[in-house]
N, C-alpha and C positions, 0 to 999 in steps of 0.2 A: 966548323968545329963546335958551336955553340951544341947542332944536334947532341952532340955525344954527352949522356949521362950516366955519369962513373957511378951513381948510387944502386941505380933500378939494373937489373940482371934477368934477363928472362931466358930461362934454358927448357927446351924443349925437348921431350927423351920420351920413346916408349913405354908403358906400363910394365911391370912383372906381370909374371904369372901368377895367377890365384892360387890357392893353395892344393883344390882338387885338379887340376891340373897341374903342378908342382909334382902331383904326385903320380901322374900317369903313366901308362909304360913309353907312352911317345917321348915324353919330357923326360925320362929316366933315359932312355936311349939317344937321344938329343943330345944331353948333359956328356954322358961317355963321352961320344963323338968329338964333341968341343976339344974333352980332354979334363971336364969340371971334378972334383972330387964329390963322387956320392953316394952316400951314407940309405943302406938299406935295412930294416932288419922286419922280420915275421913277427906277431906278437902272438904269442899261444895261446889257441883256442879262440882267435878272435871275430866276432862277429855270431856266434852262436850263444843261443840260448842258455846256457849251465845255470841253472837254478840251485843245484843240490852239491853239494864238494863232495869230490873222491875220499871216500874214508883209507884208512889203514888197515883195515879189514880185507880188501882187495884183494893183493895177491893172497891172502888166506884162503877165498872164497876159488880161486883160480887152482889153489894147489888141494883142494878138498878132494878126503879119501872118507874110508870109513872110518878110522882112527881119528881123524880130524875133521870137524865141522863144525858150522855155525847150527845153534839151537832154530828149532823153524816153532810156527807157530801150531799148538796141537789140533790136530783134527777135532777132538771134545769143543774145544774154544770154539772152533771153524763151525762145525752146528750149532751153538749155541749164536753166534752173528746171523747165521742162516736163519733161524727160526726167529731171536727179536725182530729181525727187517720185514720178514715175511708177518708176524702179528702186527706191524704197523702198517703193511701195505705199502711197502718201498720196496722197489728197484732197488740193483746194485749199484746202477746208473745213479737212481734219486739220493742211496746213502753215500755215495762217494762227495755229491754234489754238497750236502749237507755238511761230508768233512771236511772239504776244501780239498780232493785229493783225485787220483784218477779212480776211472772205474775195474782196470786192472787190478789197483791195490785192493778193493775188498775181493774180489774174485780169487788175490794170490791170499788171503786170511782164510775164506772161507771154505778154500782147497785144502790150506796146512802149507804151503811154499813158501811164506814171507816170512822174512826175519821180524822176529816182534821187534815192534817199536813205542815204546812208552805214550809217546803222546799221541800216537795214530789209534794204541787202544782204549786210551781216555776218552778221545772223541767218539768212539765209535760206541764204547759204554753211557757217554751220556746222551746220544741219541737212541740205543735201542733200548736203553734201562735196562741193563742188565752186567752184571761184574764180570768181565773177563780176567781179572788178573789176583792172585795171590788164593787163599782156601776158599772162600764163598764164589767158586766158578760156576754161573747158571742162575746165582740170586740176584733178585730185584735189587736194584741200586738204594740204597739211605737217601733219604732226600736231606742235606743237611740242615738244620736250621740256622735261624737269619738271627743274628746278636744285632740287640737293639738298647 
């Protein structure tokens, strides 16, 4: 009797499952079987890249007629990116890289296909130095001065 001590408890039991297992179709199917309650659900869009959010404009663009459409960017403007890039000796490749953007996006500006976007043409003005946006379209950029 002395052996037996009522304090110290040692229980001995299998480990769980981790959690990526938890979550496998073996252990989903498992669980069923048992009879476990379990809770599944999809989360949307999950595991992909989406950098950019669905605008509102969407189904606009989807249901576009000649009566309705989105403004595209003018052909005028689209030569005038054409021709600064090409006086500096860039690619559409090298000015996209410059905007942080792809190189489809200047190709759909300097086609006329892109919906303008304010600050794709800011960037793109102040790399070719040249205004694309409001009356002076085609003039050399103001270089602002520095307040000191």
């Amino acid at each position: 009797m002395a052996e037996s001590d009522w304090d110290t408890v040692t229980v001995l039991r299998k480990k769980g499952p981790t959690a990526s297992q938890a979550k496998s179709k073996q252990a989903i199917a498992s669980a069923q079987r048992r009879g476990d309650d379990v809770e599944t659900s999809k989360k949307w869009s999950a595991g992909q890249n989406k950098q950019h959010l669905v605008t509102k404009n969407t189904s606009k663009l989807d249901r576009e007629t000649e009566e309705l459409h989105h403004d595209r960017v003018p052909h005028e403007v689209g030569k005038y990116i054409q021709q600064g890039r090409q006086e500096r000796g860039l690619t559409q490749k090298d000015l996209a890289t410059k905007i942080n953007e792809k190189p489809q996006v200047i190709a759909d500006y300097e086609c006329g296909k892109a919906i303008p976007n304010n600050q794709v043409m800011g960037k793109i003005e102040r790399v070719i130095g040249l205004k694309l946006r409001g009356k002076d379209i085609g003039l050399p950029l103001e270089e602002k001065s520095k307040k000191k």
